[in-house]
Structure formats: structure tokens, C-alpha cells
C-alpha positions as CSV (number, residue, x, y, z in Angstrom):
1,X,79.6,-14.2,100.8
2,X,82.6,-14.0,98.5
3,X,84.9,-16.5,98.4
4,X,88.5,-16.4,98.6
5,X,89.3,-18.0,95.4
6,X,86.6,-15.6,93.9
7,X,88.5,-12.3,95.7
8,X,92.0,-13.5,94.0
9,X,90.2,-13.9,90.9
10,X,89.2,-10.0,91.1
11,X,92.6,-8.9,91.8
12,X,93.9,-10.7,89.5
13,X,91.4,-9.0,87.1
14,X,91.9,-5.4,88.3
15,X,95.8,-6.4,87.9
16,X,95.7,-6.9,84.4
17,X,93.9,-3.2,84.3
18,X,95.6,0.1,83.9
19,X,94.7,1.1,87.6
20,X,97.5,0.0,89.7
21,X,99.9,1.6,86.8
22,X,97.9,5.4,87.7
23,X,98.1,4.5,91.3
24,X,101.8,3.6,90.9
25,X,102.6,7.2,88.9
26,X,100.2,8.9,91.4
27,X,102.5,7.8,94.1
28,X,105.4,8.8,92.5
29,X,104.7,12.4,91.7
30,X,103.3,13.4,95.0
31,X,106.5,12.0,96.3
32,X,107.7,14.4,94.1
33,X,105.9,17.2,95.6
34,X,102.6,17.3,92.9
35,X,99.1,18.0,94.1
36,X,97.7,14.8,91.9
37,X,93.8,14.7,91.4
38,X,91.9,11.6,90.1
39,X,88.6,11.3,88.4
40,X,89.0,14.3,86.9
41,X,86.3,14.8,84.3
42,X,86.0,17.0,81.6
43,X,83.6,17.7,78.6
44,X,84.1,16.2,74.9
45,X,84.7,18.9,72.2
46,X,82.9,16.1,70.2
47,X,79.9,14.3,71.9
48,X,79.7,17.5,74.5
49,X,80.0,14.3,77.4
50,X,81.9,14.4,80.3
51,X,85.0,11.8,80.1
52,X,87.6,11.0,82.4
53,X,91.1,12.0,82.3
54,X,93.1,9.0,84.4
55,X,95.8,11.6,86.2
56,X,96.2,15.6,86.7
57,X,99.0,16.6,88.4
58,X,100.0,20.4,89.1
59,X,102.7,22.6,90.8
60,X,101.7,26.1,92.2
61,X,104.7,28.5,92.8
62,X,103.2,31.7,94.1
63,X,105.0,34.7,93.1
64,X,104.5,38.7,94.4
65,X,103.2,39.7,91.3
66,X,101.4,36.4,89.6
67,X,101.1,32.4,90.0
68,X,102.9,30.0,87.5
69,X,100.9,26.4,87.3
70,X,102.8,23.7,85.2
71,X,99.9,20.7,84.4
72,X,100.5,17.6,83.4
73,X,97.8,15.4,82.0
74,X,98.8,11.9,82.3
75,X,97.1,8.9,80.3
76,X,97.5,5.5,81.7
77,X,97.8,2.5,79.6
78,X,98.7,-1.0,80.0
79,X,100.2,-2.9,76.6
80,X,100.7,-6.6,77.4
81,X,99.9,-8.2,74.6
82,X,101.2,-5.5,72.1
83,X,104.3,-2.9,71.3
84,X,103.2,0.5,71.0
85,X,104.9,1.3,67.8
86,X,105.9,5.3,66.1
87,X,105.9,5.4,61.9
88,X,108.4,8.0,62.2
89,X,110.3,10.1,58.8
90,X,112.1,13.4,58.6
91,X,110.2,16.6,58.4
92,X,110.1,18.3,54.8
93,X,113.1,21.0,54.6
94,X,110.0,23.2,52.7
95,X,106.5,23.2,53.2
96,X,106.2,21.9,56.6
97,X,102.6,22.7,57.7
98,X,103.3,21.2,61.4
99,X,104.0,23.6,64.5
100,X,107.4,22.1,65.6
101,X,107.2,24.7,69.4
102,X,103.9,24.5,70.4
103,X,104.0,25.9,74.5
104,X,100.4,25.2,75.4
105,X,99.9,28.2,77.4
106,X,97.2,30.0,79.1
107,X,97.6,33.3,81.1
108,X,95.5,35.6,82.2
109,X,98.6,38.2,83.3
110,X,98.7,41.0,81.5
111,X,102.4,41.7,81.4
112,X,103.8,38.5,80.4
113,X,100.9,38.3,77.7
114,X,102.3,42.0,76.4
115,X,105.8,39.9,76.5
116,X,104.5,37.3,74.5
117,X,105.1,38.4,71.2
118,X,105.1,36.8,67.7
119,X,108.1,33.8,67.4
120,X,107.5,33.5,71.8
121,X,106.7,29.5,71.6
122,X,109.8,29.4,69.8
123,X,111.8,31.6,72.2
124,X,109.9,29.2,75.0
125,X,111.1,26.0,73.7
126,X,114.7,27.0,73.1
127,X,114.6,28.4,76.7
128,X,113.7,24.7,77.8
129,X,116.0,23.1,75.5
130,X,119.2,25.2,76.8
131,X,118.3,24.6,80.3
132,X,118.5,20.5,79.8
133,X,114.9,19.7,78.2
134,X,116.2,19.1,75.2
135,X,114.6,16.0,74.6
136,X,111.3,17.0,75.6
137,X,111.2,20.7,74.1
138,X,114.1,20.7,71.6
139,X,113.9,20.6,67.8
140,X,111.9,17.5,66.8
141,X,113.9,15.3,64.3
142,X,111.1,12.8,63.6
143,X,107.9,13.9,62.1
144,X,105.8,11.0,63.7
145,X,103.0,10.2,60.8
146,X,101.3,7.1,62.5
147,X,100.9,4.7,65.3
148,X,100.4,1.0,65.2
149,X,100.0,-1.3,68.2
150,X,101.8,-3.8,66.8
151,X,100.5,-7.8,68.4
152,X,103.5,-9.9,70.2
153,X,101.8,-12.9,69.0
154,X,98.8,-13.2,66.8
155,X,96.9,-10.6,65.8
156,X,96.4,-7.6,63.4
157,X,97.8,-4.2,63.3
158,X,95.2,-1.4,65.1
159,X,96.0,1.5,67.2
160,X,93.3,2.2,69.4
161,X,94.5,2.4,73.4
162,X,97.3,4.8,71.1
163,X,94.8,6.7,69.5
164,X,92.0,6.9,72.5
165,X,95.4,7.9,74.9
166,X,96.2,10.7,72.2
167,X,92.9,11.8,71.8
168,X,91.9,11.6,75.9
169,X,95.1,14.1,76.0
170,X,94.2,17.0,73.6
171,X,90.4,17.2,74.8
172,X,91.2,17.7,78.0
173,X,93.9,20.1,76.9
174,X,92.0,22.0,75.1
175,X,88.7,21.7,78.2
176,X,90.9,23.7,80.3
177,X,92.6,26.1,78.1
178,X,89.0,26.9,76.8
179,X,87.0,30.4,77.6
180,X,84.3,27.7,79.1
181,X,87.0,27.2,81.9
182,X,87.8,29.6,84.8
183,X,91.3,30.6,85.1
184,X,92.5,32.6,87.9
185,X,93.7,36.4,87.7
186,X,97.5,36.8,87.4
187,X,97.7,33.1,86.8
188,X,99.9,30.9,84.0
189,X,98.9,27.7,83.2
190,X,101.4,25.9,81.1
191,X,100.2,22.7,80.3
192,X,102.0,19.3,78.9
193,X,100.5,16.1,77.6
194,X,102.4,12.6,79.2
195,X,101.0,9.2,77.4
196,X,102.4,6.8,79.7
197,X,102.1,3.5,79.2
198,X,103.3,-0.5,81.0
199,X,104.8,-1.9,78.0
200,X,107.1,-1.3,74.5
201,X,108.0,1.1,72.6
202,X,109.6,0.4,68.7
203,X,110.4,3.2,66.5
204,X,109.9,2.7,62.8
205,X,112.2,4.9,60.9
206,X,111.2,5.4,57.1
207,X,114.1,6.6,54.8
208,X,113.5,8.6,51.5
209,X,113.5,5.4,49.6
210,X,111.4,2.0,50.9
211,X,113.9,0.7,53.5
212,X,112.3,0.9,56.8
213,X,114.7,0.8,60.3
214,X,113.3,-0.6,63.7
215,X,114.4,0.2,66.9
216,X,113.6,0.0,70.4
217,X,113.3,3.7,72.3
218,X,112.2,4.7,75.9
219,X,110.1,7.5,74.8
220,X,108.6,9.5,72.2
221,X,108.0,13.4,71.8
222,X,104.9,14.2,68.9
223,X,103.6,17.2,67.2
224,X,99.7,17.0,66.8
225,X,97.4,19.3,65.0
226,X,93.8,19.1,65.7
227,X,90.8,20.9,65.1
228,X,88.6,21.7,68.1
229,X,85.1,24.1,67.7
230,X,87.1,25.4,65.0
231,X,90.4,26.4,66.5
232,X,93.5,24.5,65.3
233,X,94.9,22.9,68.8
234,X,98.5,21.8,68.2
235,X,100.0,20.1,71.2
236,X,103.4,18.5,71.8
237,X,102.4,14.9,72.8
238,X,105.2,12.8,75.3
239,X,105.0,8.9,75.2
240,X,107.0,7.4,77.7
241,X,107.5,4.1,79.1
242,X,106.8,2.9,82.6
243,X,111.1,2.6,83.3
244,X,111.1,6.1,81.1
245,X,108.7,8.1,83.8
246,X,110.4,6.4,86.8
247,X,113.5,7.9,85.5
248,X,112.4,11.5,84.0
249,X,109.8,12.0,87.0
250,X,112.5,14.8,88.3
251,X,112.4,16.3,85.0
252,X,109.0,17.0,85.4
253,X,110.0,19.4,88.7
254,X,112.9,20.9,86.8
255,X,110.3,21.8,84.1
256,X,108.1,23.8,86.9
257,X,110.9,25.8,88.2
258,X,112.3,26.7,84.8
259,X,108.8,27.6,83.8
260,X,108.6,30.3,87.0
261,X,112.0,31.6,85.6
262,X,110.4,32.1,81.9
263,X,107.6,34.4,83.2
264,X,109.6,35.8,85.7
265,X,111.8,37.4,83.0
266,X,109.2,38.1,80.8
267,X,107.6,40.1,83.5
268,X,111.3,41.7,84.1
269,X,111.3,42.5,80.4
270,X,107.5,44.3,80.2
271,X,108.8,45.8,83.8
272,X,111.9,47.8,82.5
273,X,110.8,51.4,81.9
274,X,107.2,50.4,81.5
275,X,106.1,53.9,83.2
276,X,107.8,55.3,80.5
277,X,106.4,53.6,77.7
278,X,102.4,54.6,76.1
279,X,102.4,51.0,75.4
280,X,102.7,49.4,78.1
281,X,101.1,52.0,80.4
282,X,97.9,51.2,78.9
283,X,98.5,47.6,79.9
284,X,97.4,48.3,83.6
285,X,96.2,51.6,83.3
286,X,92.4,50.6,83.7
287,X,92.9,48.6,86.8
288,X,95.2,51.4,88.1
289,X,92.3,54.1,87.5
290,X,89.6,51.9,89.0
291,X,91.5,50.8,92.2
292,X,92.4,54.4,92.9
293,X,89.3,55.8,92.4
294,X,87.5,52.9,94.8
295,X,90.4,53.8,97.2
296,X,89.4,57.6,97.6
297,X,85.7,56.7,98.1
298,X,86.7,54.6,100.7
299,X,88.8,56.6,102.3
300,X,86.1,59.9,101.7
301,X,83.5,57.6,103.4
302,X,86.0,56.9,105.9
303,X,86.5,60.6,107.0
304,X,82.9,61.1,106.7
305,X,83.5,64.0,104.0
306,X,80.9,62.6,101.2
307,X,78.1,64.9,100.4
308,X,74.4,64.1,100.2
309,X,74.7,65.4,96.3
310,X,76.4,63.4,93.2
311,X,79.9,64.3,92.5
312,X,81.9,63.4,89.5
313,X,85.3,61.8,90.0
314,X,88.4,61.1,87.7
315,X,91.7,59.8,87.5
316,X,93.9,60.1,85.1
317,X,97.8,58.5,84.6
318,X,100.3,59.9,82.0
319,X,103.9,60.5,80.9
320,X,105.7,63.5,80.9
321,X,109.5,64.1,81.0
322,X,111.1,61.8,83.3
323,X,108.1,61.8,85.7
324,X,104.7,59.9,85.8
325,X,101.5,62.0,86.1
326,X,98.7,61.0,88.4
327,X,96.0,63.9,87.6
328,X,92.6,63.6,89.9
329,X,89.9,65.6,89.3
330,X,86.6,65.9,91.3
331,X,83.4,68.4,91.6
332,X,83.9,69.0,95.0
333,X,86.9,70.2,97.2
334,X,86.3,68.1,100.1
335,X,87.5,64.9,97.6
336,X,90.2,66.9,96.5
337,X,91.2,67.3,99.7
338,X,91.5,63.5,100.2
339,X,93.2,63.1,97.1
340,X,96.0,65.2,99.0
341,X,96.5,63.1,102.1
342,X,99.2,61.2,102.6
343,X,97.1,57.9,102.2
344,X,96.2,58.2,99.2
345,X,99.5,59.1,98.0
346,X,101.3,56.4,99.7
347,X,98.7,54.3,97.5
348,X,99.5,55.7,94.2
349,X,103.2,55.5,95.1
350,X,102.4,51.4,96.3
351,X,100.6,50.9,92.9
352,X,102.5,52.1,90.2
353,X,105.5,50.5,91.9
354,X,102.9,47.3,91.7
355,X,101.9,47.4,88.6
356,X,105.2,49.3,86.7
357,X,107.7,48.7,89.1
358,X,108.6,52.5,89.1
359,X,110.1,53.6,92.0
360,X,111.0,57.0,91.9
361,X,109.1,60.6,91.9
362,X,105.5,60.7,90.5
363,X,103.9,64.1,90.0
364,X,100.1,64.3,91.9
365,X,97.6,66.8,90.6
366,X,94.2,67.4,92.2
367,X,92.0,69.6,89.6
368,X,88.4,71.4,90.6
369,X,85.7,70.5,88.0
370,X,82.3,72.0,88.0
């Protein structure tokens, strides 16, 4: 049997841990509304291991056309007997080779990826900035260069709970933004990085000459670049302290909604006179064709009208005039005559309204092949 003095010795071992802090932030973001998963494992770009990753949290807003998932992988750390300390300078006015507006997003939805075109993570970043993330997403004015856990006592300078924290982060990052790993159709994942830790933060401020400034700060926001199966990774990296999370927890919501309002607009943007445009017609054409052509099977099996003999069957969708053209072309009249009903033309109306958002008159040819 265990005795009592031997129990209050474990708890006081498992208090000195990093545990109660991830059950403490756990608590507070499901408060929040978050789905919050533990033991979450994922695989080592280096060793090819599985490691744990201590918190990941997610919204889900569900939209009509797509799902918008903000992530949050969380690092705990306690610091009791150190400060967690940022080397931090001024970024180079030329030959900066850091991205400042990484967005560290994944989507599988083919409008808001047309949408997504070259300077987007900027246009993503000011977007967050202007609607009160400004600290998190706004233009960074410290290049941080190194970390040092810095001993309250005795002790020499290292960084390694910093390092492992920062390291934990990207892999697991780049884990689920990976081909390996299944993202859902007409999903975006937008994913951020949160190394929270019990303790101290200083901020060591390096001047162009060999003065050096400390100060004390609540959080820190980091640029990293690394190099994963061969693909540069850069990731925006948030330190924040115990106090700092308590406070910005709400932040992290405000980030989820304003993330469903980016893609929503982005969707709005591809959506205005897509019909209309080769470009962006091609985006959903496929999908379009297939689902149409599966539909008029359907419904020829339905009616009983398919014949013992092959039968070729095409669709085709272009842009003429003012007016969308669905042309559908089979081998045999009694598919042609399905093509005419009123079900499959209240589908071809339902879809491109789907997929285009075009609402008004489409043009529906049926066309005998041999």
C-alpha cells in the first residue's frame, strides 16, 4: 500500500510538471468553445517517430459551400528555475531573406485556392491586423535571432525546453499540412503555433552598435524558416506567458470568426461572374461534368430506359453571349430524352448556381451521336 506521505510526495512531483499547466489551458479553451484533443501524436520529419504534441485545439464553422478550421497547436512548458529570454534586432531594410506573412494554410477548396493569388499571405495578414490582431499578425518589428533560457540563480545559459517547444511546433505543423495527411473536401485549415509557457519572459534588444536593452514583455511573435523533406516551412511562432494566454484566450475565437470572413470573401470574389469567365469555369467544370453525367444514369436507371447495349454519353459546359451552355450528347434517344426532363434540368440549374453562383438563364442542348 501507498502511503499518504508517499501520495503527497507524487503530487507534489507531478506539480512541478508541465501537466497541470495543459490541463489548466485545456480548461480554458473549451470554456471557450474549442474541441481540445490530448495525446495527439504525430510523426518526426526527422527520426520518422511518432511524438506527442501536449494540446490541439480546433474551431469548425460549417459554411453552405465549404468548412473553415482554425488550429492551434499549443506547447506546454513550465520555467521555474529560468527566464525564457528573445535575442531580438531590427530586420535589414535590404536583403531580408525571412517571410515576415507566413498564413500557414491548407485548403482543399477550389475557389478560394483560385483566390489565393501571389502576395495572398500578405493580403491575409493585413486582413488580421486591421481587424485587431495586430500584435499577432501585424508587421513584425523584431527579427528574433536566438533564444536563451537564462538561470535565476546559478547556472549556464542553454535553450532547450525553448528550442524542443519551437521545434515540437513546426513538426507537427508541417505533419498535418503534409500530402501524408487527410484533409477533408471543401475544407480550410489555417493553422497557428502557441508556445505557452509558466514562467518569464525578457526581451533582449540589440542596437546597431554593442549596447544591448532588457526588458520584461508578456509575449513574443517569431518568424521561423525550416527545412522539412526538402520544402522550406516558415511559420509564425507565438510565445506567450501563462497571465498572457489567460488574457488573449478570446483573441484566439476572434481569430476563428475573422478567418470564416477571409474565405468567405475570397469565395465571394472567385464567385462574381465566374460563369462568365474560361478561367474560372474550368475550376469546377470536371466535378460539374461528372456529377451530371452520374445524375442522368441514375435517373435513366430510375425510369428503366437503359438498354442492354453500350451507349456513349457526354456533357459539355461553355460560354456564349450572356448565357451558359450545358450541351449533352448521347448515342441513344431514350437518354436524350432524360436529359430533357425537368429533373435533370432543375439539377443543372441547382449546380451551376452551386458551384458558380449563376442564377439566371442557362441554354440546355441534347445532341444525337452515332
Amino acid at each position: 500500500m501507498v502511503s499518504n506521505e508517499l501520495l503527497k510526495k507524487f503530487v507534489e512531483q507531478i506539480s512541478e510538471s508541465g501537466f497541470p499547466l495543459e490541463h489548466w489551458a485545456s480548461s480554458l479553451l473549451r470554456k471557450e468553445g474549442w474541441i481540445v484533443r490530448t495525446n495527439y501524436y504525430y510523426i518526426d520529419s526527422d527520426d520518422k517517430k511518432p511524438r506527442e504534441m501536449d494540446i490541439v485545439a480546433y474551431k469548425l464553422k460549417r459554411l453552405d459551400r465549404f468548412n473553415v478550421k482554425t488550429v492551434l497547436l499549443i506547447s506546454c512548458k513550465k520555467s521555474k528555475s529560468s527566464v525564457w529570454g528573445f535575442l531580438r534586432r531590427s530586420f535589414p531594410e535590404y536583403g531580408n531573406q525571412i517571410n515576415l506573412f507566413p498564413a500557414m494554410i491548407v485548403s482543399k477548396y477550389p475557389p478560394v485556392n483560385y483566390a489565393l493569388k501571389w502576395g495572398w499571405q500578405r493580403e491575409f495578414c493585413d486582413f488580421m491586423a486591421g481587424h485587431g490582431l495586430s500584435s499577432w499578425f501585424g508587421v513584425p518589428q523584431h527579427d528574433v535571432f536566438a533564444h536563451q533560457q537564462i538561470p535565476l540563480e546559478k547556472g549556464k545559459l542553454h535553450d532547450s525546453d525553448m528550442h524542443s517547444a519551437t521545434m515540437q511546433l513546426i513538426k507537427a505543423q508541417a505533419y498535418e499540412i503534409s500530402d501524408r495527411h487527410n484533409v477533408e473536401n471543401r475544407e480550410i485549415k489555417q493553422f497557428n503555433l502557441i508556445s505557452l509557457t509558466e514562467g518569464e519572459f525578457v526581451a533582449f534588444d540589440f542596437n546597431d552598435g554593442a549596447d544591448v536593452e532588457a526588458i520584461e514583455i508578456p509575449e513574443q511573435v517569431s518568424m521561423t524558416s525550416y527545412k522539412i523533406d526538402n520544402c522550406d516551412q516558415d511559420s509564425r511562432v507565438i510565445y506567450l506567458t501563462k497571465r498572457k494566454f489567460e488574457e488573449d484566450v478570446s483573441r484566439f475565437t476572434q481569430l476563428h470568426e475573422l478567418n470564416a470572413e477571409f474565405f468567405i470573401n475570397k469565395e465571394n470574389e472567385f464567385r462574381n461572374e465566374a460563369v462568365f469567365d474560361w478561367h474560372k469555369l474550368a475550376v469546377h467544370s470536371e466535378e460539374f461534368i461528372s456529377n451530371l453525367e452520374r445524375y442522368i444514369w441514375d435517373c435513366a436507371r430510375h425510369h428503366r430506359v437503359l438498354p442492354d447495349t453500350p451507349l456513349k454519353l457526354s456533357v459539355k459546359i461553355s460560354v456564349e453571349s450572356h448565357n451558359p451552355i450545358v450541351e449533352i450528347s448521347s448515342s441513344r434517344s431514350e437518354i436524350l430524352d432524360v436529359a430533357r426532363s425537368s429533373d435533370v434540368k432543375k439539377r443543372i440549374y441547382r449546380d451551376i448556381q452551386f458551384f458558380w453562383g449563376h442564377e439566371g438563364h442557362i441554354e440546355i442542348n441534347t445532341i444525337k451521336i452515332s
